[in-house]
C-alpha positions as CSV (number, residue, x, y, z in Angstrom):
1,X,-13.2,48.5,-10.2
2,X,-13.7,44.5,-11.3
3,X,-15.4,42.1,-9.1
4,X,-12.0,40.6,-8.0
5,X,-10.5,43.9,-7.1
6,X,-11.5,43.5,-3.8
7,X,-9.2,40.3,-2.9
8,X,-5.8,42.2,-4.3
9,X,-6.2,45.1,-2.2
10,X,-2.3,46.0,-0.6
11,X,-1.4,42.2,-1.4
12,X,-0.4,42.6,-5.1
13,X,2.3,44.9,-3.4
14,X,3.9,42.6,-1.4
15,X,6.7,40.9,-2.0
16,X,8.0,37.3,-1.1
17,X,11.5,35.7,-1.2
18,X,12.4,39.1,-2.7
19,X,10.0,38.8,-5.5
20,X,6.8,40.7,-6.1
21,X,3.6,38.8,-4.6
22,X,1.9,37.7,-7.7
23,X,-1.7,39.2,-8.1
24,X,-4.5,37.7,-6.1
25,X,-7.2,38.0,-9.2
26,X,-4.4,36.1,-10.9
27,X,-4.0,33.1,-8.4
28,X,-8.0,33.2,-8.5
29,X,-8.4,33.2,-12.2
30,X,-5.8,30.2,-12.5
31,X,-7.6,28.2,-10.2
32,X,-11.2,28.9,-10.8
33,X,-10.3,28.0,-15.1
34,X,-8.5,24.6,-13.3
35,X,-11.9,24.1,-11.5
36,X,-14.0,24.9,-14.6
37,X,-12.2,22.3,-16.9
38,X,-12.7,19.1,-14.2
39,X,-16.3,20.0,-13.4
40,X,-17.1,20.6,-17.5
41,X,-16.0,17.2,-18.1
42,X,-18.2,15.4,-15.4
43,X,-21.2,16.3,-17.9
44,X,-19.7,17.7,-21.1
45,X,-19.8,14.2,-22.8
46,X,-23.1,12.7,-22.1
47,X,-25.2,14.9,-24.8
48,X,-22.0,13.7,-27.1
49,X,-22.8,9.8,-26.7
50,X,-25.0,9.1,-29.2
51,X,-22.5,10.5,-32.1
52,X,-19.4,9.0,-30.5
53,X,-22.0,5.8,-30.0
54,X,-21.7,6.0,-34.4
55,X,-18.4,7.2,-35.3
56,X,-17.1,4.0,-32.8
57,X,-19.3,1.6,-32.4
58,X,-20.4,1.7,-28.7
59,X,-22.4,-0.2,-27.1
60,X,-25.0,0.3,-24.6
61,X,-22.0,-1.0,-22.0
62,X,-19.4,1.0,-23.7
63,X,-21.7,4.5,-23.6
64,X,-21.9,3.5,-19.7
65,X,-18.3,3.1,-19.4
66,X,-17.4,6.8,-21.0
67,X,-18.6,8.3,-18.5
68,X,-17.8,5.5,-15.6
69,X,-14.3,5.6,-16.4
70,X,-13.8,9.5,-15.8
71,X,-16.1,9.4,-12.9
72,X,-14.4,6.2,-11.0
73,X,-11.1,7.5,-11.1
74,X,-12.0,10.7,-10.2
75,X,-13.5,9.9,-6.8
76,X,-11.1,7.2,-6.2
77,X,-7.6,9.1,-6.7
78,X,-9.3,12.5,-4.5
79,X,-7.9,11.5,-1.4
80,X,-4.8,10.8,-2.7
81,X,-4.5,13.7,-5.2
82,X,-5.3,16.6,-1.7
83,X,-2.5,14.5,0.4
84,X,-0.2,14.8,-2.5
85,X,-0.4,18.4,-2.6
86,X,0.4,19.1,0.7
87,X,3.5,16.8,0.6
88,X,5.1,17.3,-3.0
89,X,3.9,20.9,-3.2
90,X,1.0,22.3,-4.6
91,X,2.4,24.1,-7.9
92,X,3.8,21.3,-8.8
93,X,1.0,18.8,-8.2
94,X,-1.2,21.2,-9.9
95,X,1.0,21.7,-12.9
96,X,0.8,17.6,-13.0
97,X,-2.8,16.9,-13.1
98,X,-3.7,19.6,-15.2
99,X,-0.5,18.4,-17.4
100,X,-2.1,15.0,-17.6
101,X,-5.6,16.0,-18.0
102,X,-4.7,18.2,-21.3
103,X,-2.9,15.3,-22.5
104,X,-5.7,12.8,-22.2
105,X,-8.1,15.0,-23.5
106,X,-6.3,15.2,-26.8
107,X,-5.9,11.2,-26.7
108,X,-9.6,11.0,-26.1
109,X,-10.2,13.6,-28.8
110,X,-8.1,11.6,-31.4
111,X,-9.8,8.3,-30.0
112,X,-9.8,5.9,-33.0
113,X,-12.0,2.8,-31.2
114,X,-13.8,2.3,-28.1
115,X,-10.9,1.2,-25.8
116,X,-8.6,4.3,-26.6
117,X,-11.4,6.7,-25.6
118,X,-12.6,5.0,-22.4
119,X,-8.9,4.9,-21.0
120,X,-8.7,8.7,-22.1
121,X,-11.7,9.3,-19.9
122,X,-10.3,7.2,-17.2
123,X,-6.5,9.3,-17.5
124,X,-9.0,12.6,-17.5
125,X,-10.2,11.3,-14.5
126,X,-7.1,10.3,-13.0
127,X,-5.7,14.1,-13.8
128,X,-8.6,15.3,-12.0
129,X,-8.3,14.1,-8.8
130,X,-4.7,15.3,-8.6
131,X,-6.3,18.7,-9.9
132,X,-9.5,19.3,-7.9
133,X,-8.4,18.9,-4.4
134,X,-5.3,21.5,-5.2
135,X,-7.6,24.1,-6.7
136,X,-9.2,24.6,-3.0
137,X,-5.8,23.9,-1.1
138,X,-3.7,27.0,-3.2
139,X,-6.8,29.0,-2.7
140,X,-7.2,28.4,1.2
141,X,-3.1,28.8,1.5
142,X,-3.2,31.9,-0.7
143,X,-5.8,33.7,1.3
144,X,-6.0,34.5,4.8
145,X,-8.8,33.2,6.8
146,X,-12.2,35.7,6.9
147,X,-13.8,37.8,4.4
148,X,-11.1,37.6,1.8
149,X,-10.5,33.4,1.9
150,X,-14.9,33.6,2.1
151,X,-14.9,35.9,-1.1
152,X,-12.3,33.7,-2.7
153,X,-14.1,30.2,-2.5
154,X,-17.4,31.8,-3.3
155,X,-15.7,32.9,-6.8
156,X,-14.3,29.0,-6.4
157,X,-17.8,27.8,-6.0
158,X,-19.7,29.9,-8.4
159,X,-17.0,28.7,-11.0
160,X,-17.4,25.4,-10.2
161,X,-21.0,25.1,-10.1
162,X,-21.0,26.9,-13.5
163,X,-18.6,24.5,-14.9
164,X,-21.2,21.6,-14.0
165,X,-24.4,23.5,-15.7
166,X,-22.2,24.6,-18.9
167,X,-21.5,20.7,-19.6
168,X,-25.2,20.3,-21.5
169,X,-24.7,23.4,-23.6
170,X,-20.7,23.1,-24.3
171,X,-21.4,19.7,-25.2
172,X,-24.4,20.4,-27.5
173,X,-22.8,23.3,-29.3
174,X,-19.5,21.4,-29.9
175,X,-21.6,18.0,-30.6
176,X,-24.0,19.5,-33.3
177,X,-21.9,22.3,-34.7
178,X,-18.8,20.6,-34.9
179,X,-18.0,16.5,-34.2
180,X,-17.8,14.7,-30.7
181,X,-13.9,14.9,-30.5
182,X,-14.2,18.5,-30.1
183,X,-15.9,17.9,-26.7
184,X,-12.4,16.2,-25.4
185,X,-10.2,18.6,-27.6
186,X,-11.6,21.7,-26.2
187,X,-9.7,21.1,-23.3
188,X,-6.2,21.2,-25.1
189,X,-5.7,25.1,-26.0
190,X,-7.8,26.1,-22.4
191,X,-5.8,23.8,-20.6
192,X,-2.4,24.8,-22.1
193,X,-3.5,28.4,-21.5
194,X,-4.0,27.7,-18.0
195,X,-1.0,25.8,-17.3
196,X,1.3,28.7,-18.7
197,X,-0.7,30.8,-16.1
198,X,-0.3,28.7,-13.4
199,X,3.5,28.6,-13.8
200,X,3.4,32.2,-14.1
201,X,1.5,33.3,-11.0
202,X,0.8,30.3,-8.6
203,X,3.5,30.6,-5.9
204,X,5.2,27.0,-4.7
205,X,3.8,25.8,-1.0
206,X,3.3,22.5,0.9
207,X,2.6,21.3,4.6
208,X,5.5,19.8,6.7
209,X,8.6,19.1,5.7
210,X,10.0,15.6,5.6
211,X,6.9,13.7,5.4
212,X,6.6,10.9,3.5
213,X,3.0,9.5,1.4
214,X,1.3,6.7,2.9
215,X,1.4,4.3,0.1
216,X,-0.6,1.3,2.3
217,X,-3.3,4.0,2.8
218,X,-3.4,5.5,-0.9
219,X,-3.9,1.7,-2.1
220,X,-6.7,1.0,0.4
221,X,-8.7,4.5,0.1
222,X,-8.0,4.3,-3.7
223,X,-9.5,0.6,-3.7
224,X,-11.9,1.1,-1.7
225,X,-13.8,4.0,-3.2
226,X,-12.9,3.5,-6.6
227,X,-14.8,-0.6,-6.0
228,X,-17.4,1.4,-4.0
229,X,-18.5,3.7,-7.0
230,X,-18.3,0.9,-9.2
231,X,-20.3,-1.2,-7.1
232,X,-23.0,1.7,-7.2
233,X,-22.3,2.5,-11.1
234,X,-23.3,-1.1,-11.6
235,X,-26.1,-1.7,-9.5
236,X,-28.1,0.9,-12.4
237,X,-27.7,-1.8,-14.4
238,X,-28.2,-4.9,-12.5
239,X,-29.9,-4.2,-9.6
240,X,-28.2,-4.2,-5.8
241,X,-28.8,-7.2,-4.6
242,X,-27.3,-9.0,-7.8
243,X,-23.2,-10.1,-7.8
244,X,-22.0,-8.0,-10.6
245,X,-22.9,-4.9,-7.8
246,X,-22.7,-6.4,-4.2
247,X,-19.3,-8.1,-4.5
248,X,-17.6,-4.4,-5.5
249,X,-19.7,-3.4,-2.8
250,X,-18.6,-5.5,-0.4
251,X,-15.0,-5.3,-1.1
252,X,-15.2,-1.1,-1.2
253,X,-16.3,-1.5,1.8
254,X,-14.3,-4.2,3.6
255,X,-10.9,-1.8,2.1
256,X,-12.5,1.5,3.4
257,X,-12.2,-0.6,7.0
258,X,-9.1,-1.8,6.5
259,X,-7.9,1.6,5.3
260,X,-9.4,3.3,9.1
261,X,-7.5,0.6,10.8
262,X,-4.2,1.2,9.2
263,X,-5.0,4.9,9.3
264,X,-5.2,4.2,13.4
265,X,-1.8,3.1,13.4
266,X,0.6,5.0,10.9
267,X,2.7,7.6,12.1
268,X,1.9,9.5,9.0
269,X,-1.6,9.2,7.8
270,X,-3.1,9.9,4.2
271,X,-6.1,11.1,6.1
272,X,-5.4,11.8,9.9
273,X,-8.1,10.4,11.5
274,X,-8.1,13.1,14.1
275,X,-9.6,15.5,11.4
276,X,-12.9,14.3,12.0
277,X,-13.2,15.3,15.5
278,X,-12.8,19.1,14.3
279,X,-16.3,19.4,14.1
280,X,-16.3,21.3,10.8
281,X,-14.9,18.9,9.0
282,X,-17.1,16.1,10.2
283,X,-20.3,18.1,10.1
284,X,-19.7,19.9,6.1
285,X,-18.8,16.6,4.6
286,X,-21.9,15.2,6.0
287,X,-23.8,17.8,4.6
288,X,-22.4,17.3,1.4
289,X,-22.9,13.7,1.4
290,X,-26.4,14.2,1.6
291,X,-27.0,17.5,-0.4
292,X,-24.4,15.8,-3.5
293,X,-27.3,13.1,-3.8
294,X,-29.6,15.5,-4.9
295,X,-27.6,18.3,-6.6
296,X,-25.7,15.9,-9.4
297,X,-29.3,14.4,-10.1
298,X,-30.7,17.7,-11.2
299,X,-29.0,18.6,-14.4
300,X,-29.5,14.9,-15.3
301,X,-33.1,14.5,-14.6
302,X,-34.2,17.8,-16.3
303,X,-31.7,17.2,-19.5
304,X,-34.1,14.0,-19.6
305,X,-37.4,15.5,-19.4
306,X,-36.5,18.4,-22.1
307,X,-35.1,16.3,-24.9
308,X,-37.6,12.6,-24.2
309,X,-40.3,14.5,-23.4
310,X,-40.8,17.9,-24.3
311,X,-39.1,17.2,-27.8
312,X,-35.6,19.8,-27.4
313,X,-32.5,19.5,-29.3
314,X,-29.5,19.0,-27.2
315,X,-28.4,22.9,-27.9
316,X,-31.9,23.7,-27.0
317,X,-32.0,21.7,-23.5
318,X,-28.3,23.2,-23.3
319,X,-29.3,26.6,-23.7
320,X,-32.5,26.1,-20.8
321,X,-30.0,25.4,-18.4
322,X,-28.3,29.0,-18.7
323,X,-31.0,30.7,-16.2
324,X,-29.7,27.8,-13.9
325,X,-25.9,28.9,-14.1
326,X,-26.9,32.5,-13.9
327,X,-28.8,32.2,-10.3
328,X,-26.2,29.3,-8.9
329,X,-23.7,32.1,-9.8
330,X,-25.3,34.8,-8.1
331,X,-26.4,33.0,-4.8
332,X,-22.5,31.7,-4.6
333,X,-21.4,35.7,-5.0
334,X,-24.4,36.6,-2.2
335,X,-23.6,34.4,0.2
336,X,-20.4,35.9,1.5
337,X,-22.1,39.1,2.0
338,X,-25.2,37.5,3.8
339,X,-22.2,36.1,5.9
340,X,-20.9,39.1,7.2
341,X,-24.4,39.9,8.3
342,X,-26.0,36.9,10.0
343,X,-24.9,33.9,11.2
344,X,-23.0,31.8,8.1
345,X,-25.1,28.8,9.4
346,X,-28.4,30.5,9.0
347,X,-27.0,31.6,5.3
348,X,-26.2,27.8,4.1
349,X,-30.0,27.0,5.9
350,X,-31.6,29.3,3.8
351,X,-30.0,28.3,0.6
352,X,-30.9,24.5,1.6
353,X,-34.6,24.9,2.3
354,X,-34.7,27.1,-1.0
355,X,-33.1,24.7,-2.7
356,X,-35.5,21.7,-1.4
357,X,-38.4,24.0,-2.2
358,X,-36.9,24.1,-5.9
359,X,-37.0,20.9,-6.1
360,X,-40.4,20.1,-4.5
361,X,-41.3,22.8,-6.7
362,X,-39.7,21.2,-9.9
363,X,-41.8,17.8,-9.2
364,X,-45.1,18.9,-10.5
365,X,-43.9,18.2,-14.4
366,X,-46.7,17.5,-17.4
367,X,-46.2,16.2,-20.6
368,X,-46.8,19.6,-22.2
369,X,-45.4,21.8,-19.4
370,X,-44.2,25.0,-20.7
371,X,-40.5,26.3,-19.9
372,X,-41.1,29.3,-17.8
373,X,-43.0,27.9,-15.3
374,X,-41.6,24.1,-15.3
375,X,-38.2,24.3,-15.7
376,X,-36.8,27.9,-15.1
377,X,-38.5,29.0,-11.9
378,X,-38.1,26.1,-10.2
379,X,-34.5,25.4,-11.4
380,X,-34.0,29.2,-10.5
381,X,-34.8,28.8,-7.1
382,X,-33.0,25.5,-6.7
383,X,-29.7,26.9,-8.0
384,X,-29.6,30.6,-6.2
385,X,-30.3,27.8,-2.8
386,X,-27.9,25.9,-3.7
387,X,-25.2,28.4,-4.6
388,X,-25.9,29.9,-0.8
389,X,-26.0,26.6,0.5
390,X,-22.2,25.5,-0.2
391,X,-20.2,28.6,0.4
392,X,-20.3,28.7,3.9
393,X,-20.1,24.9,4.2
394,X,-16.7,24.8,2.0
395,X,-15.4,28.0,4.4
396,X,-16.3,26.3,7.4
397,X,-15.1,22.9,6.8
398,X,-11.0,24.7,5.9
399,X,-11.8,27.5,8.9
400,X,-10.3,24.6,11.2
401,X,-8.0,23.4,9.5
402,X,-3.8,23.5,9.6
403,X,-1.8,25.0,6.3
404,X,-0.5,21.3,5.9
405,X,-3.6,19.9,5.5
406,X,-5.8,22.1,3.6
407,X,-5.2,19.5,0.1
408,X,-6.4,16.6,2.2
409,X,-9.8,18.4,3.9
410,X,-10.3,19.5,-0.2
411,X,-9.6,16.0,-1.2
412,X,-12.0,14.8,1.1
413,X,-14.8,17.7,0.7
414,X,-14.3,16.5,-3.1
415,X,-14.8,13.0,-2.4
416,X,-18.1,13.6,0.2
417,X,-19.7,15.2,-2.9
418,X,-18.6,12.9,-5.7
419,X,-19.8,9.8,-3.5
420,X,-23.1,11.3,-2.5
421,X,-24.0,12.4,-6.6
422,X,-23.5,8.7,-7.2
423,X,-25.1,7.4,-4.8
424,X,-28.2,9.8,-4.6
425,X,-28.3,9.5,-9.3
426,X,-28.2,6.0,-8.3
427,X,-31.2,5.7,-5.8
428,X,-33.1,8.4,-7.8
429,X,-32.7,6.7,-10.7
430,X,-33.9,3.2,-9.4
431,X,-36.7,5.0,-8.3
432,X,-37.6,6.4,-11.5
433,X,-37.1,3.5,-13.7
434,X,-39.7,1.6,-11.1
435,X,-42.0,4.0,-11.6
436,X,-42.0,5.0,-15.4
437,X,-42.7,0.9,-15.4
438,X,-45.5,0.8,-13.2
439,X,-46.9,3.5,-14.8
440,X,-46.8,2.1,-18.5
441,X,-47.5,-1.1,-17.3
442,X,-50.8,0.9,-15.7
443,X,-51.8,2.2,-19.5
444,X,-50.1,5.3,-19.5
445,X,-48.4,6.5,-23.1
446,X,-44.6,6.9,-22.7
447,X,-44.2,10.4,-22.1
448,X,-46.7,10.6,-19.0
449,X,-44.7,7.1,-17.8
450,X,-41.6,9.1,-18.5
451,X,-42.9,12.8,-16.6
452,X,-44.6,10.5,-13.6
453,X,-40.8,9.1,-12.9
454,X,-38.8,12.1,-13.2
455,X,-41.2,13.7,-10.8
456,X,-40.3,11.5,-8.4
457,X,-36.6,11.7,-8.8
458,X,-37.2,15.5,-8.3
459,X,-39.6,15.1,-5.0
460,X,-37.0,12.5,-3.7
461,X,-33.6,14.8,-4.3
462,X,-35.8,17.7,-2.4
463,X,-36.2,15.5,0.7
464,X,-32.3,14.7,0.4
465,X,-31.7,18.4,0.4
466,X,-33.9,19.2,3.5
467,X,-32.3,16.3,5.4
468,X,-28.6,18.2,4.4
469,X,-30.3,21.1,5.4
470,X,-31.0,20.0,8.8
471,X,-27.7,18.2,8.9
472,X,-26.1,22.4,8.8
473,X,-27.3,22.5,12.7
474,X,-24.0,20.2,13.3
475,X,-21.4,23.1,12.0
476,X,-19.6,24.9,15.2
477,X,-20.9,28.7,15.7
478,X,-18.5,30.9,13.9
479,X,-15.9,32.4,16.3
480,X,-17.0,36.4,17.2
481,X,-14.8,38.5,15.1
482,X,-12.3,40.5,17.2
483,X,-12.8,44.2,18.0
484,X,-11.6,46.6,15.3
């Protein structure tokens, strides 16, 4: 029997409306490949830049602003993309983004200057905050709540996680084998194959009846993150305290206020404020605010040592990262079964301080480090943490949670994340600038200047990790199972 026969079991049987159930391994497989394709494209273009820097001209700006342009959109339309589901249905939202992020993948792909490719990537973006957020909704709606919905979004997890640590070696393949456009065009026949299976098997479901969207909150929310993570995008560039990063600031911020005020008093919120006193809610997305800082700055970080210091290709550095994949997979698989054994808080905890102790682990780099005990170990132990670590926290932040509003707790679990990777690449990446300088300007020869500040991005994302880690004491104990 396949790994995904257990969540079919009598359910492939059953019938709905008069029609046969479609297959639970095939609702998984649909949304898991939807997952795959909008984490892939958070990293799949960055080993890519330097040949689509050539074929169009880009600048240093314009580099920056293919992968801004995917990544701003994306957290700012998250909110609105899980609310959307749960109103218009989630089929048929999910059919839309995936629709539109096919579509401007092969407009990226074709990309014949710089301004057609970065509004691709911001249309990709666009497409995958409708898509994300749904992925976890249909998944919560389509299982029931225990061991089957737990077995269900650990597949989800491991998928996406995999997604994000395939990026380097998709893109390096595709980049050196074949041309840069293949890295957008990729996406057309596996996201036309997906569709057709989504229309197949996903069956059509959505929250209340007769509610409308809350178009003053979608505009605020939208606003307010979207100037938010440009403010911090920027501020790599220009510093914080300059006006090209503080006034975005600012004005995310003042909108974000604004949005909790109107959210206060609208008789049909985009994101019911109420939510966050269901402590599950309020407690995961704080944990993965703060582990998101350090998780998105990993694959970065390390893609930087291998290839400026230790000299490897980008299918090289690609291929190093498939150890990574392999152990975030497995500790995303183990978790659910460590769950039904011990406490699911003591499970995320123990994925947390092993994935800090990666980290801390994964700070002690040298210029002529060998792989084995540099990069894999410690990026071993880091991933099979971290793979432990979110299970339970994505479980228990939709354990609480009302059919009708699964799409908006995804949206916002989504948005947690995205917000915390850019916030924690950006202070890591502050902090390892200021120190490559002030070691170079101390005599050191660029790659020790180099090591000595990706170090310190490492030892920094492990702290971030053990504060999430302590953050897990917030989650509600589990509810004791009833008596067989």
């Amino acid at each position: 029997m396949g790994p995904m026969t257990g969540l079919v079991g009598q359910r492939e049987r059953t019938t709905v409306g008069g029609r046969t159930r479609p297959p639970a391994w095939a609702v998984l497989l649909v949304v898991c490949a939807g997952q795959f394709l909008v984490v892939l494209d958070v990293s799949v273009v960055n080993v890519a830049l330097p040949s689509m820097r050539s074929a169009l001209g880009l600048g240093q700006t314009g580099q920056q602003w293919v992968v801004n342009a995917y990544a701003l959109t994306f957290a700012g339309f998250l909110l609105l993309g899980g609310r959307a589901a749960d109103l218009f249905g989630r089929k048929r939202v999910f059919l839309t983004g995936l629709g539109l992020f096919t579509a401007a993948s092969l407009a990226g792909g074709l990309a014949r200057d710089p301004g057609m490719l970065i509004t691709a990537r911001a249309v990709q973006g666009l497409g995958s905050a409708v898509l994300a957020p749904t992925t976890l909704s249909i998944l919560t709606t389509s299982f029931p709540e225990g061991s089957e919905r737990t077995r269900a979004i650990s597949t989800w997890t491991a998928v996406g996680a995999g997604g994000g640590a395939a990026g380097a070696l998709v893109g390096g393949v595709l980049t050196d084998y074949l041309s840069w456009r293949w890295v957008l065009l990729v996406n057309v026949p596996v996201g036309a194959l997906v569709l057709l299976g989504a229309a197949l098997w996903i069956t059509e479901s959505r929250g209340s009846a007769g509610r409308r969207l809350d178009v003053p909150g979608a505009v605020l929310v939208t606003g307010g993150v979207a100037a938010l993570a440009y403010g911090i995008a920027e501020s790599q560039s220009h510093g914080w305290s300059s006006v090209d990063s503080a006034l975005p600031l600012a004005a995310g911020a003042l909108l974000l206020v604004a949005f909790v005020l109107v959210e206060g008093r609208t008789a049909q919120p985009l994101m019911p404020l109420r939510l966050f006193r269901i402590r599950s809610v309020s407690a995961a997305n704080t944990v993965l605010l703060a582990t998101g800082a350090a998780m998105f700055s990993t694959w970065y970080f390390l893609s930087l040592y291998m290839q400026n210091v230790l000299g490897y290709s980008p299918v090289q550095a690609g291929l190093a990262f498939l150890p990574h994949t392999l152990c975030i997979v497995v500790g995303s698989k183990l978790a659910p079964r460590l769950m039904g054994l011990v406490d699911a808080r003591l499970v995320s905890a123990a994925g947390g301080a092993m994935a800090a102790a990666g980290l801390a682990w994964q700070s002690h780099l040298g210029v002529h480090s060998g792989y084995v005990a540099a990069i894999a170990l410690p990026g071993m132990l880091t991933m099979l943490g971290a793979g432990m670590l979110m299970t339970p926290i994505a479980a228990a932040a939709t354990s609480g949670v009302t059919m009708g509003e699964q799409g908006v707790v995804s949206g916002l679990l989504n948005t947690s994340r995205q917000l915390g990777g850019a916030l924690g690449l950006t202070i890591l990446a502050t902090a390892a600038v200021d120190r490559t300088a002030s070691r170079a300007a101390g005599g050191a020869s660029v790659p020790q200047a180099l090591t000595s500040g990706y170090s310190l991005a490492f030892l920094l994302g492990a702290a971030f990790i053990a504060a999430g880690s302590l953050l897990i004491a917030l989650l509600p104990h589990p509810a004791p199972k009833p008596a067989a």
